[in-house]
N, C-alpha and C positions, 0 to 999 in steps of 0.2 A: 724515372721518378726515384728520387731518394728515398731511403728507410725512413727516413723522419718523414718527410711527406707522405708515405703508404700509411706512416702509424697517424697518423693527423685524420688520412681519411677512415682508415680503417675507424677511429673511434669515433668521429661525426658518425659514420653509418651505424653506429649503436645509440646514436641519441635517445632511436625510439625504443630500445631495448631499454636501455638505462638514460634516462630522458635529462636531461640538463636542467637544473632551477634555475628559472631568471629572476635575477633580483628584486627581491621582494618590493614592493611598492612602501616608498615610507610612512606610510598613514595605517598599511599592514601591520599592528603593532604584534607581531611573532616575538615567540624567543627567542634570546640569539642562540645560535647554534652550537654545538658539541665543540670540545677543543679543537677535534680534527676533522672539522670545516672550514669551508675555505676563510682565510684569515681576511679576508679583502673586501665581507659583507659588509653595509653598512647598521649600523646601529638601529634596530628597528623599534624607536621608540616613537610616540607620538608627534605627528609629524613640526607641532607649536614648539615643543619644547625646546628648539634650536632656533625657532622664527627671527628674524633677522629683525621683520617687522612689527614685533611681538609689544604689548603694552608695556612702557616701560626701556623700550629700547630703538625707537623711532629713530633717535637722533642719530642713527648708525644706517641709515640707509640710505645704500649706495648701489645702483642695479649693475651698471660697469665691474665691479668687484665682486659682486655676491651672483650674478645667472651666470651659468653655465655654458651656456652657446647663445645664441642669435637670432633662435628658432620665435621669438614672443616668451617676455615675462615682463610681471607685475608688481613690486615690493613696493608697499605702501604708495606714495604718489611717484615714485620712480614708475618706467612705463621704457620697455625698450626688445628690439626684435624688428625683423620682417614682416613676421604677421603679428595680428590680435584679434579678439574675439572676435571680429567680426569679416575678416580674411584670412583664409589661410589656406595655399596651393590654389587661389582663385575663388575660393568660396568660403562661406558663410557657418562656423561649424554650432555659432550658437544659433539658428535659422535651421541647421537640419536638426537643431536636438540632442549636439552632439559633447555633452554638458557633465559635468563631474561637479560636487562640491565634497571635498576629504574625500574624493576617490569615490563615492557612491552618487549612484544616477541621479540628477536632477532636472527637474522639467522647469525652466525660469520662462516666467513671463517678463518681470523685469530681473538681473543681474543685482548678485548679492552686493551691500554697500560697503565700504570699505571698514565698516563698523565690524562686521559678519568675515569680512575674508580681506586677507592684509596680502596676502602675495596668489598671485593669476599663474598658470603656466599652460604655456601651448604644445601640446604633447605629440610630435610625426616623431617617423622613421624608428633611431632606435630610444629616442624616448619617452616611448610609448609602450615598451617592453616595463614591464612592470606592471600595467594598466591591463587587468583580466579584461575582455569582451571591450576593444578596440573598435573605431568606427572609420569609414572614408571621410578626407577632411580634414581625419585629426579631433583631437579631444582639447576642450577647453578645462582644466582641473581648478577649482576655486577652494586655495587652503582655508580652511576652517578654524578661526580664531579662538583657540581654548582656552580657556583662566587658568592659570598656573597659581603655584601654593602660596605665593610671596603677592605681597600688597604693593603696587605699581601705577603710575600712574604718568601718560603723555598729553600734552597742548601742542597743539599747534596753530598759530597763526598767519595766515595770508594776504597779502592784496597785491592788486595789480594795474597799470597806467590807467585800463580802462575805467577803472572805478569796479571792481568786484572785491568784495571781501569776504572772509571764508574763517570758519573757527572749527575747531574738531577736539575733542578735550573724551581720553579713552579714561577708563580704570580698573585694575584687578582689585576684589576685596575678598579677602579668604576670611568665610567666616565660622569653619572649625577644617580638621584633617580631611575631611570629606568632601566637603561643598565649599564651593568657591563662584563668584559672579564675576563677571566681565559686564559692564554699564559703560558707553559712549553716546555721543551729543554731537551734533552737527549742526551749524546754525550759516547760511550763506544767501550772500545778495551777492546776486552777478550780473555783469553788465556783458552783455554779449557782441557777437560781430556785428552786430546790426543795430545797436544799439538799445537792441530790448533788456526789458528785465524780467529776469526770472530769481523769485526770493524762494528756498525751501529751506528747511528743517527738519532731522530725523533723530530718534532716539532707537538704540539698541540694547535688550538684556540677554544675557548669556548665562545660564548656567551649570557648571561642572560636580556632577555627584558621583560617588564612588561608594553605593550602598551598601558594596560588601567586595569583598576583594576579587580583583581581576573583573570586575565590573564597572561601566563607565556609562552615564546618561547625560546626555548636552542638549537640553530646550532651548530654542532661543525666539528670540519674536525681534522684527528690525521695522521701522514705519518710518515713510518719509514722505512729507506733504509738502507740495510745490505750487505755487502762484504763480502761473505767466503773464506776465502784460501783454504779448505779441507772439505770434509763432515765425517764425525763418520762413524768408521769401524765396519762393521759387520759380526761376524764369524758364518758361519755354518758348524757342525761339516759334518762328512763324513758318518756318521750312531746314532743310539741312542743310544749315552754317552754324558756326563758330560764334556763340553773341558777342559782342564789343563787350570790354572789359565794365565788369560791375559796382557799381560804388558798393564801399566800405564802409561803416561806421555811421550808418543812416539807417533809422526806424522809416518803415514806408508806411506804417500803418495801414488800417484804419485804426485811431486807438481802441477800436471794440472789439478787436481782433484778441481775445484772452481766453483764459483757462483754467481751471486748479484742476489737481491729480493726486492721487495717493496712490503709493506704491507700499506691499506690505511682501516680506518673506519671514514666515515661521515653520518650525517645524523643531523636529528632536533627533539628533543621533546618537547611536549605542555602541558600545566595544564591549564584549564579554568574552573572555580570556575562559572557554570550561575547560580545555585541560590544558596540560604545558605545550599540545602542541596540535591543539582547537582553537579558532578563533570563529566567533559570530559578532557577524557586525551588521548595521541596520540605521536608515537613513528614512524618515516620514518628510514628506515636505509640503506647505501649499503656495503660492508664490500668484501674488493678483495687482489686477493694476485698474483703478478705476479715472474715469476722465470727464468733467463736467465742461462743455463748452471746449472739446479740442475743434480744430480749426486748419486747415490745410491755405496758404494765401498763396496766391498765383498770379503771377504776368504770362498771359500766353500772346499768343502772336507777336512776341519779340520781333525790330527788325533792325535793320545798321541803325537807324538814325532813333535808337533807344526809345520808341515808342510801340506800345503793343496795349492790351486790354487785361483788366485786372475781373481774375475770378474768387471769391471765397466759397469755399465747400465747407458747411459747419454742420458739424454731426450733435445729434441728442448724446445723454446718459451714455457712454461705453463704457463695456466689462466684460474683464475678461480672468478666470482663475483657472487654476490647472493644480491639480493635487500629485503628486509624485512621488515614488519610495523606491528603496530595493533592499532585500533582503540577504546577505552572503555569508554562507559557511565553506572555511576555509579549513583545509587538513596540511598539516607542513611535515614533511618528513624528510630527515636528515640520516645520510649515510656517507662518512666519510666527506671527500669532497662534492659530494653531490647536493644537490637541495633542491625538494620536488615539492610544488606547491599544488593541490588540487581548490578547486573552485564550484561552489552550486551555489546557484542565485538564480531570484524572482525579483525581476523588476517590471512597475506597474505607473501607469499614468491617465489622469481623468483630466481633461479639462473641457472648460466652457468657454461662451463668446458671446456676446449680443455688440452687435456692428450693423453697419446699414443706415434707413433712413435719414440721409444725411438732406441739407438743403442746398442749393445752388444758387450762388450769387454771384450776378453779371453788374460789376461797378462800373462799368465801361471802359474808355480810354484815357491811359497814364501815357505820363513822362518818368521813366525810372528814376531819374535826378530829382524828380519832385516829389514827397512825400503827399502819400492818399491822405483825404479828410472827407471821404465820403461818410455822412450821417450814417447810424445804426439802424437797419430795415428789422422788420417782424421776421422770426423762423417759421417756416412751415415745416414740420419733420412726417416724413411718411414711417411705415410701420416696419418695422427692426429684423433682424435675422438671426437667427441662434445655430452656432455650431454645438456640436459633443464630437470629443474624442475622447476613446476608450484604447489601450494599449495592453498588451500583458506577454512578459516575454519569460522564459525559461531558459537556463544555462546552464552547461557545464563548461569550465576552460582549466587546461594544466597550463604551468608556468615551472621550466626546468634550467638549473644551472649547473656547467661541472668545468670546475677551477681549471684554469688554465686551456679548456677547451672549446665552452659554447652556450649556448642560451637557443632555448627552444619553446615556443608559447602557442598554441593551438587552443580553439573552443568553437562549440558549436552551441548557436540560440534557436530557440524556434518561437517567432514571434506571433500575436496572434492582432490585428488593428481592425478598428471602426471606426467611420467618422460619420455625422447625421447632418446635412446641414437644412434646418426647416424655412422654405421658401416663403418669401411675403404673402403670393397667389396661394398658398396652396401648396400642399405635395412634398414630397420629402427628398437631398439628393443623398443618397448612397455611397459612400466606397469602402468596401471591405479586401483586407487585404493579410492571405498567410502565409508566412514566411520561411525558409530555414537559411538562418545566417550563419557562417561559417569564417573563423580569419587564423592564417599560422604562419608565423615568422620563426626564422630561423638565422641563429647569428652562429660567427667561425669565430675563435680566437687563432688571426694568423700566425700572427708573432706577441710578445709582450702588449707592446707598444699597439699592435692592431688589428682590427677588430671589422669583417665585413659582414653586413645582412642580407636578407630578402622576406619578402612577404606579402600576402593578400589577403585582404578581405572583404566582405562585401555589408552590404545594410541596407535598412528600411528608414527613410530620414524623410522631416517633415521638408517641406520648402518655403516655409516662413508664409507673409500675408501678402495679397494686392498692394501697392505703392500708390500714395494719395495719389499721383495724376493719374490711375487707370479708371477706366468705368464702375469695375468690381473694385476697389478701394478701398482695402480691411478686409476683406476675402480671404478665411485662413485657403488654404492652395493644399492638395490634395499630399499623398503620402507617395513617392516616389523610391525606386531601387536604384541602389549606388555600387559603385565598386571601384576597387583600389589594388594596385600593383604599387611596390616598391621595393625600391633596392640601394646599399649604399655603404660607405666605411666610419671608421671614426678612428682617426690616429692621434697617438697622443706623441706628440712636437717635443714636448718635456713634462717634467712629474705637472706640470701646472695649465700649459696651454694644450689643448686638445682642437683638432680638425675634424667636425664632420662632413658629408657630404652626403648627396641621396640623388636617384636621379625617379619620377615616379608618372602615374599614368592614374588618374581618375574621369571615371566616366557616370555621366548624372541627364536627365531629361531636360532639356536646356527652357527657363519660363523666360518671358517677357511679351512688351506689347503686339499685338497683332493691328491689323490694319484698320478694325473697328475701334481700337484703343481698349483694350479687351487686355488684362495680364495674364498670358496661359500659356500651355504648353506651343512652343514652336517647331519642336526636334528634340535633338542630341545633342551633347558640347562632351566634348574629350578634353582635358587640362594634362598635356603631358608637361613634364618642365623638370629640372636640375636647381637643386639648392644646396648652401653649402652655409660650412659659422665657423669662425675662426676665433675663442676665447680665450682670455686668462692672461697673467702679470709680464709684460716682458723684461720688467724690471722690480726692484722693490717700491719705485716711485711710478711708473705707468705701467697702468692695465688698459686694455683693450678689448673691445667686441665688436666681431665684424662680421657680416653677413649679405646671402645675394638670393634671389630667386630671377630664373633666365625662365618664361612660359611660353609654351606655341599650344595656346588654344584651339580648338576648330569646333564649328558648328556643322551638322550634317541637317539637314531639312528638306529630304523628300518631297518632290512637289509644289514645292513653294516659286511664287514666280521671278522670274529673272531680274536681281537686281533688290529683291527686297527682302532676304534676310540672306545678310553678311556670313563670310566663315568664320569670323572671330565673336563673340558675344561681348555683349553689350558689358563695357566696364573691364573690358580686360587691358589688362598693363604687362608689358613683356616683359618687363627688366625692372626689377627692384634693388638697390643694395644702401647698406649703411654701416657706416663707420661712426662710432661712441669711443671714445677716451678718457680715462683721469687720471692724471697727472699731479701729484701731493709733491708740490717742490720740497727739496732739503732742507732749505735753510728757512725755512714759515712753518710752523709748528701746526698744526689742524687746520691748513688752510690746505684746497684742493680747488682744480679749474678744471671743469670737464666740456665736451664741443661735442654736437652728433652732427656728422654730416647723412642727407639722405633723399637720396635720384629716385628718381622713378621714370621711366619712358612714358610716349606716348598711351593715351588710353580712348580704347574705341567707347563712343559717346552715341552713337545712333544704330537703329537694328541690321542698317545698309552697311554700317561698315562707312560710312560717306563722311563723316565726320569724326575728329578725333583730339579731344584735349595735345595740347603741347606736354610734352615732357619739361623738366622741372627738377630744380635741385634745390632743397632747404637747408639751412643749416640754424643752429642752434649753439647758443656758447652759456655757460652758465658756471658757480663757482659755491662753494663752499666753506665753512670757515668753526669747525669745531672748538667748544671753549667750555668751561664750567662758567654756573651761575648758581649764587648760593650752595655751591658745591654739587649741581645735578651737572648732567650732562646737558647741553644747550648745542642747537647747532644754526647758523644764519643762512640760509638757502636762497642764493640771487639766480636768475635766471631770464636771457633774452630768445626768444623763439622767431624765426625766420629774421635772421637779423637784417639778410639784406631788404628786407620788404618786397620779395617778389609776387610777383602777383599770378593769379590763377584764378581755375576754376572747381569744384566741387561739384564731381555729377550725381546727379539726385535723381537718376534713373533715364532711362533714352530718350534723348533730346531734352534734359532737363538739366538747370544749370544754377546756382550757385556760388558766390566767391568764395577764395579762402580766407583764413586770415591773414591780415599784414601783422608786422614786427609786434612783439607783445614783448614790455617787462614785467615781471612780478618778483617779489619777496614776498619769503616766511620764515619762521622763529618755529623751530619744534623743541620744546624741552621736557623732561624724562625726570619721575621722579618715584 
């Protein structure tokens, strides 16, 4: 071993003596540090301030040039990565709970609107360092849309072949040094794959108060009311096959098949700066979603010759709210190249549910080519079920950095869970569950240029609800232990393009149908798997973002009989990977053409393993064209989504089946003002 090599090790093995700061989280608004810290921190200002997506400067949004890797992000209606909130390493991390908005815990019923939070990020491996009390799954972080001092204001307009239109009209208004509002409007008719519609409308207020200095209070309230005419049709076949391909662009009705919905996120976050190197910060939230006349519409017993029987399951009144907060004091301390960040946090969550009583309706036998007109029958609703969950967790987590050496993040929660759920007959069912969670990663600076990690952690994470085609159907699903290994590098190629990679091992209590049609626990599922993103300009005219996930799932299931639950779970997909480009020729002034290409293998589709979606490759081309209008910034956004028209299917849980969409054009006009 070389002297440079002994002194590398020899000072990793003091980490925990003199403990490394990991980069502070940007929503951490610290102060920056001493002259003689490391020069390489980034500016820790509020994380809006630089928003790409921010009011006022929409027409600049571009995810290929502005995300960082490949992993899932989100900038205004840009959308690009491997996962998104609702997969990521095989699973669901807004479903376990695993939920951030500005960095503090959130409990969503429904996801904040793009009023509330302009850029998404999906946070594994080492971008996750940052993020005090990490979870298996990975973090979904929803930036937090703040009012800035300056009076601003974005439109945007859309529509698209199939007949959807869409408006969105944001605004900053500062109305002295101290308080400032954020006000956006949403107004959209959409015409969907099936040719329903659904018309909603939301309105958001924000507002940014600075009482007194180093103090910051952000209320906001967001509401969005939605009218469905139809709900998306769900086919399940009549045995374990493949259904014949499904028509497109057909309402199958019955036209009584409808609904309205409100969805509401309010709440208030705080930043209070008490000393120069104090931070307390603090996050209330409630987050609800009410449903008049939802409706689950079903073909079941599919067979080749596209005949089977038409079910509607139409549920009474549903509701459901959850209340959620967390509280953090942060201590930063600076020495020389070092920077050590301690962490104490309480975070808390109540939520409610009334689901159940739903009614059954046998329309009898369809033609799936032929749209239903079966008349509208009386409801009969039987009597309702009510959950509570109660949550309460306590933390401490350090977070250490030391230039040119390493990054070191360790915390320990001790959680405390209930959940009540009150039976129709009578009786109450129980599950109480307490915790001590534990996660620490540890990163090496090998060379300049690179950079390797390791780390685990474990957690107590919800498993989201029953799937309209189970028997329990809205059934929140009990609170489950997760755990997570990973490990991985990140090299930087040059000052611009950087390489990640990770390869990781998650293990979760595997749910799906049983043979009653029951959604519960089956076993075990391990999601071991290797990901990797390859980002940044390879010229001053193309930039690139590229990305893969390679899974080898397995189910373990004790007992179970031969032949009827698969090693693989339901939904899983081996091989993911996607290439996104843009390309700003030379000689075209604000004009850019960007393509995403994006595979997917085969995905198991039934609990046997016996059935399995065909693999599939989309692609997408779409183009750009920045200009002034009346002197603001304007930008024309064309766009074709699967342009070959391939065709597929969309599984909607085992043995349930769904098409995708075929080729979609649309345009929009976003202008900044």
């Amino acid at each position: 071993m070389t002297g440079e090599s002994q002194l590398r090790v020899a000072v990793l093995a003091l980490l925990v003596a003199h403990p490394a700061s990991a980069q502070p989280q940007p929503n951490d608004s610290m102060p920056p540090p001493p002259a003689t810290a490391p020069t390489d921190e980034p500016d820790l200002t509020p994380p809006a301030a630089a928003d790409v997506a921010a009011t006022g400067s929409r027409a600049a949004e571009n995810a290929v040039r502005q995300v960082g890797d490949a992993f899932g992000s989100t900038i205004g209606r840009e959308v690009i990565g491997i996962y998104n909130q609702m997969n990521v390493r095989g699973f669901s991390p807004i479903a376990a709970g695993n939920v951030r908005i500005d960095g503090l815990y959130f409990d969503p019923v429904v996801p904040p609107s793009t009023r509330v939070s302009r850029t998404t990020t999906i946070r594994v491996g080492l971008s996750a360092l940052g993020s005090p009390f990490p979870a298996p799954t990975g973090l979904v972080d929803f930036g937090f849309r703040r009012p800035g001092d300056d009076a601003a204001a974005s439109v945007l307009i859309l529509a698209d072949e199939w007949g959807t239109l869409n408006a969105e009209v944001d605004a900053v208004l500062p109305a002295s040094d101290a308080l400032s509002f954020g006000l956006g409007a949403s107004l959209r008719r959409e015409s969907g794959l099936d040719a329903t519609r659904e018309n909603s409308m939301g309105g958001t207020l924000i507002a940014r108060w600075n009482p007194a200095p180093g103090l910051t209070l952000m209320p906001f309230a967001s509401l969005l009311y939605q009218s469905l005419d139809d709900h998306r049709l769900t086919f399940q076949t009549a045995s374990e096959f493949l259904p014949p391909l499904l028509p497109r662009r057909q309402r199958f009705g019955p036209d009584w098949v409808s609904g309205t919905g409100l969805d509401a996120n309010i709440g208030v976050l705080g930043d209070w700066r008490i000393a120069p190197q104090w931070l307390l910060r603090a996050g209330l939230f409630r987050s609800s979603r009410h449903r008049e006349g939802q409706m689950t519409n079903l073909v079941r017993g599919l067979l080749p010759d596209r005949t089977g029987t038409q079910r509607v399951i139409v549920d009474p009144r549903l509701a459901f709210a959850a209340v959620s907060g967390e509280v953090r004091l942060t201590r930063q301390i600076d020495e020389g190249p070092r920077r050590h960040q301690i962490h104490l946090a309480v975070r808390g969550r109540s939520g409610d549910r009334r689901f159940g009583g739903s009614d059954t309706l046998e329309l009898g036998p369809v033609q799936i080519d032929t749209p239903s007109r079966v008349p509208e029958p009386s409801f009969r609703f039987s009597q309702q079920q009510f959950d509570d969950v109660k949550q309460i967790t306590g933390g401490i987590a350090y977070e250490g950095r030391w230039l040119g050496v390493g990054e070191l993040a360790a915390g320990l929660q001790w959680t405390d869970y209930k959940k009540r759920i009150d039976l129709p007959g009578g009786g109450v069912q129980a599950t109480d569950a307490r915790l001590l969670l534990y996660n620490i990663t540890l990163a090496a600076n090998i060379t300049d240029g690179l950079t390797v990690y390791a780390g685990t952690v474990n957690g107590l994470e919800e498993s989201g609800i029953a799937p309209g085609n189970a028997i329990n159907r809205n059934e929140a699903l009990p609170a489950i232990t997760t755990r997570q290994f990973d490990a991985g590098l990140r090299l930087a190629i040059t000052d611009q393009i950087k390489l990640v990679a990770g390869v990781f091992e998650i293990t979760k209590p595997y749910f799906n149908l049983d043979s009653n049609g029951r959604f519960d626990v089956l076993g075990d599922v391990a999601n071991r798997g290797v990901e990797a993103s390859i980002a940044g300009p390879l010229t001053r005219t193309l930039s690139i973002v590229a990305g893969g996930v390679w899974l080898w799932p397995k189910v373990s299931a004790p007992g179970a009989l031969p032949g009827r639950i698969g090693e693989r779970p339901v939904g899983a997909i081996g091989q993911r990977l996607e290439f996104s480009a843009d390309w700003r020729p030379p000689f075209a002034t604000g004009l850019s053409v960007d393509s995403r290409i994006a595979y997917r293998s085969s995905e198991t589709a039934t609990v046997s393993n016996s059935v399995a979606i065909p693999a599939r490759t989309i692609v997408d081309l779409g183009g750009r064209y920045r200009f002034k209008l009346a002197g603001n910034n304007a930008l024309l956004r064309l766009q074709v989504s699967n342009l070959f028209d391939t065709q597929g299917y969309d599984l909607r849980g085992a043995g349930a089946y769904g098409p995708i969409p075929g080729r979609l054009a649309q345009a929009y006009v976003t202008i900044d003002f």
